[in-house]
N, CA and C of each residue as an Amber inpcrd file, in Angstrom:
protein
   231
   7.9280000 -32.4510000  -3.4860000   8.6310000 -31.2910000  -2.9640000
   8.9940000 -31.5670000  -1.5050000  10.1220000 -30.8340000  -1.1450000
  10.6820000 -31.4140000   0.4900000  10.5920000 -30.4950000   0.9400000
  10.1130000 -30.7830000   2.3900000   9.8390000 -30.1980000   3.4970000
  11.1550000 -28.7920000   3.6730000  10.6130000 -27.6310000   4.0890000
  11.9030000 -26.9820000   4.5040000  12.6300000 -27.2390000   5.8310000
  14.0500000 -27.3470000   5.5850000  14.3690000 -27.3070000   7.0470000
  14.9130000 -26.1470000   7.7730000  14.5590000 -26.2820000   9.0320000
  14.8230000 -25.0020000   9.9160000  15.5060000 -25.2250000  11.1000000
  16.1890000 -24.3630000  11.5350000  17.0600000 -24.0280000  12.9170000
  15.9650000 -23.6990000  13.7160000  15.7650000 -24.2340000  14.8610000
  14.4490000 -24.1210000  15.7390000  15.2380000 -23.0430000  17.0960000
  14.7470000 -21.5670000  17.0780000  15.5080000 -20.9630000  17.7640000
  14.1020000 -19.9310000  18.9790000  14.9050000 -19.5910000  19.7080000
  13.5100000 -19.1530000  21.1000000  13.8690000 -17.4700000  20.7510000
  12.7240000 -17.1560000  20.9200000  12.1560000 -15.6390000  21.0510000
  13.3970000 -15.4390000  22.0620000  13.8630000 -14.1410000  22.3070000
  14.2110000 -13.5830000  23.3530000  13.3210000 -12.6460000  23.9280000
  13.8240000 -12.1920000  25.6770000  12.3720000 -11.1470000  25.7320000
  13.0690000  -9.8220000  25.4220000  12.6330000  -9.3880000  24.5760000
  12.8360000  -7.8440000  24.2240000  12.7670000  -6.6250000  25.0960000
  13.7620000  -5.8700000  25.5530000  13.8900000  -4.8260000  26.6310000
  13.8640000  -3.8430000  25.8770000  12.7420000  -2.6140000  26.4230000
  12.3560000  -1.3730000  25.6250000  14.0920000  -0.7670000  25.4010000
  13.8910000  -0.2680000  23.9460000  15.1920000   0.6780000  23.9460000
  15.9750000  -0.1430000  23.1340000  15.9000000  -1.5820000  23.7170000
  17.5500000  -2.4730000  23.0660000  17.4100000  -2.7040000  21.6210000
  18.2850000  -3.0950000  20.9040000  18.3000000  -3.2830000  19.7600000
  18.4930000  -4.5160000  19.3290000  17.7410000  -5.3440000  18.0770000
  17.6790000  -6.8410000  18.3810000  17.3900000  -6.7250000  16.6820000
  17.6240000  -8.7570000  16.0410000  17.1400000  -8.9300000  14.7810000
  16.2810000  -9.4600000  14.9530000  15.6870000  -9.6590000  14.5010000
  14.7630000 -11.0090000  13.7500000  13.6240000 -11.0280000  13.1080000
  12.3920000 -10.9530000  13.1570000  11.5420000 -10.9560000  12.5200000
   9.9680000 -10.7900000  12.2230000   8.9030000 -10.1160000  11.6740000
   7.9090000  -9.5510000  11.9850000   6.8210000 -11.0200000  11.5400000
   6.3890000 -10.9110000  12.5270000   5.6390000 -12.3090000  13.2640000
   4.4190000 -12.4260000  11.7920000   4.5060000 -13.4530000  10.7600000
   3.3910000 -13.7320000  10.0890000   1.9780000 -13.5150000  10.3110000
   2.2410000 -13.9700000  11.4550000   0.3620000 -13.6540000  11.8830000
  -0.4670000 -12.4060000  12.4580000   0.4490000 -11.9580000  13.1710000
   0.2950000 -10.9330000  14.0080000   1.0580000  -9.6530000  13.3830000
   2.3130000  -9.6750000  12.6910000   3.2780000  -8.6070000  12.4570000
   3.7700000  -7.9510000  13.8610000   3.4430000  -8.5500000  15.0120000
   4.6470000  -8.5860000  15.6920000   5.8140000  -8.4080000  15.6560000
   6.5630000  -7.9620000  16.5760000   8.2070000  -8.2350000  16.4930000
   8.8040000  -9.1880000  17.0530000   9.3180000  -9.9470000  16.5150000
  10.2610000 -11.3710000  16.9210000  11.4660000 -11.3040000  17.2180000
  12.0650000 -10.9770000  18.6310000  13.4020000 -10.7890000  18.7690000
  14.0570000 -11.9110000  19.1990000  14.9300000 -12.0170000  18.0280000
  15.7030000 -13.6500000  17.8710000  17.3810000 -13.0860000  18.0640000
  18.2280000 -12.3450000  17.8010000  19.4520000 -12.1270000  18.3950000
  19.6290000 -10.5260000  19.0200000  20.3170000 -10.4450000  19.8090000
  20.5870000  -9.0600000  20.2280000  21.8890000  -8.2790000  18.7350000
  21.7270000  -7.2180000  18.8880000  22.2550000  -6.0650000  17.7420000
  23.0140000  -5.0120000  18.5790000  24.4690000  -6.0950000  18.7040000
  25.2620000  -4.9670000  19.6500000  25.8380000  -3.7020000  19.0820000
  25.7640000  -3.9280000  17.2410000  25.7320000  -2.8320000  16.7090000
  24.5440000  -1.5600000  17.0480000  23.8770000  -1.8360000  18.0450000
  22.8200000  -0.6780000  18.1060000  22.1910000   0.1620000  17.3240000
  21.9400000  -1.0380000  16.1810000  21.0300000  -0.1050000  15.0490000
  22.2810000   0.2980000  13.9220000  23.3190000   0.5730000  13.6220000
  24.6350000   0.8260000  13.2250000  24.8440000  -0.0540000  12.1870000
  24.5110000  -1.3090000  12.3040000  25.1880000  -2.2980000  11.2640000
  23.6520000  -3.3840000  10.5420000  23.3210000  -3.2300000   9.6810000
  21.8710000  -4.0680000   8.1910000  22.4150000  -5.5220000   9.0240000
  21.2280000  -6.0750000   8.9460000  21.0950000  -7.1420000   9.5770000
  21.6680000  -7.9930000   8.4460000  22.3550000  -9.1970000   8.2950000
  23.5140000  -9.8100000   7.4190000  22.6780000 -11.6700000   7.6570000
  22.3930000 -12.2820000   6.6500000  22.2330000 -13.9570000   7.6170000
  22.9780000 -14.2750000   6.1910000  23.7850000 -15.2180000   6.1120000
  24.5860000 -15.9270000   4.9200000  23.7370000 -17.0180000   4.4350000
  23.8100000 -17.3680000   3.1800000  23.0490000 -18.4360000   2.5890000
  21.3980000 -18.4180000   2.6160000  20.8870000 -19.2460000   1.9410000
  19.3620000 -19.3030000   2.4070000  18.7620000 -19.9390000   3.5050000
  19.3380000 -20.2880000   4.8870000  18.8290000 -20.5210000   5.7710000
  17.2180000 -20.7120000   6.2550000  16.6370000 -21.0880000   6.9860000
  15.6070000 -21.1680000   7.5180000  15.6300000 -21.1620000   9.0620000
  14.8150000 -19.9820000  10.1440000  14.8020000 -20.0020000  11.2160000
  13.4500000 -20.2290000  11.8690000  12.9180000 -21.3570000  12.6380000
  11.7190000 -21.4160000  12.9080000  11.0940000 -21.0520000  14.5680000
  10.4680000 -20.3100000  14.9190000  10.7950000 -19.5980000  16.2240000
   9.0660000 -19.5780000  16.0430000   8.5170000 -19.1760000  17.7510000
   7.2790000 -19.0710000  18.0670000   7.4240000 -17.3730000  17.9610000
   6.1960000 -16.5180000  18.0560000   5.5680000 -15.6890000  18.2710000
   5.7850000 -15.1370000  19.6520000   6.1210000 -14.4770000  20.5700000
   5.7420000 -14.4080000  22.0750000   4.5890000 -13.6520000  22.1390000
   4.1250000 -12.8950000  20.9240000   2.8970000 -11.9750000  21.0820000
   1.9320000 -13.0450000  20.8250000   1.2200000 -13.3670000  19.5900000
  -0.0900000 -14.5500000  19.6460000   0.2300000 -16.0080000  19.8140000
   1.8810000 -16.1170000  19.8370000   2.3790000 -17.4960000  20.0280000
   2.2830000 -18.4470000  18.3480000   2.2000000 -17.9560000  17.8620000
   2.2420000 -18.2290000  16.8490000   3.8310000 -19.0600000  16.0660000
   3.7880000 -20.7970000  15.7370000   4.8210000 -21.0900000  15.2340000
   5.3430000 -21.1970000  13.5810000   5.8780000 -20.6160000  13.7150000
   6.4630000 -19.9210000  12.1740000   7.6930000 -19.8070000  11.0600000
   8.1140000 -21.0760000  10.4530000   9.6590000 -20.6730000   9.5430000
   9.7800000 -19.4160000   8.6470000  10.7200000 -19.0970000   8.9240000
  11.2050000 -17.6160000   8.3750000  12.1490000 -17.9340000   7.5620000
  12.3420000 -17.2460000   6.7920000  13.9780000 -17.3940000   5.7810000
  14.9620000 -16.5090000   5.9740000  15.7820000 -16.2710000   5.8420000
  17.2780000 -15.3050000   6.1580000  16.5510000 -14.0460000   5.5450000
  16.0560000 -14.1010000   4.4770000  15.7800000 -12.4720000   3.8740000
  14.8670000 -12.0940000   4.7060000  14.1640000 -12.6100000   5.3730000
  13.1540000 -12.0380000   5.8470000  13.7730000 -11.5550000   7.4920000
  15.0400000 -11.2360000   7.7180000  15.4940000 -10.8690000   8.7230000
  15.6260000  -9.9870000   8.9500000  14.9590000  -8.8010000   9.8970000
  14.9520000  -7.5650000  10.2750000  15.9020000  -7.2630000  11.6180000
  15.6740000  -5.5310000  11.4060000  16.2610000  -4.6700000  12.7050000
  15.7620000  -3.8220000  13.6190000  15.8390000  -3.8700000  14.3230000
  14.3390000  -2.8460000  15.1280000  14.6840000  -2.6540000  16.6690000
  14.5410000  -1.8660000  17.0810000  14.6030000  -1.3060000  18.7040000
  13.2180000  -1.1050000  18.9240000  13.2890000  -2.1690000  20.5350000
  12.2340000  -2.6460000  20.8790000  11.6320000  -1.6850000  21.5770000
  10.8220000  -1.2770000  21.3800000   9.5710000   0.2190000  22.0850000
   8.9410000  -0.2600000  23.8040000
């Protein structure tokens, strides 16, 4: 079986209020904010194909591949 491959992409830092995608941290269930959502909550988070995105944690630091479905929406508290 082969390794998955992933787009190796950086946390952004999340500003209370803003609206962002990405993803609830495996380990922690954290929030992982990987793109900003200039739809402001307005528009379902969309990733094409089965992709793979592999990004750290900024809460326990935790490094982690994610898959497109597993891509969320959330305004950061």
């Amino acid at each position: 079986m082969s390794a998955k491959r992933a787009i190796v992409v950086s946390a952004k830092e999340a500003e209370s209020g803003s609206w962002y995608y990405g993803f609830n941290c495996c380990q922690c269930s954290g929030q992982i904010a990987v793109f900003d959502d200039k739809s402001n909550g307005e528009k379902a988070p969309t990733m094409g194909g089965s992709g793979h995105l592999q990004v750290a944690c900024p809460t326990c630091t935790t490094e982690a591949t994610y898959e497109s479905s597993e891509l969320v929406q959330f305004q950061a508290g």
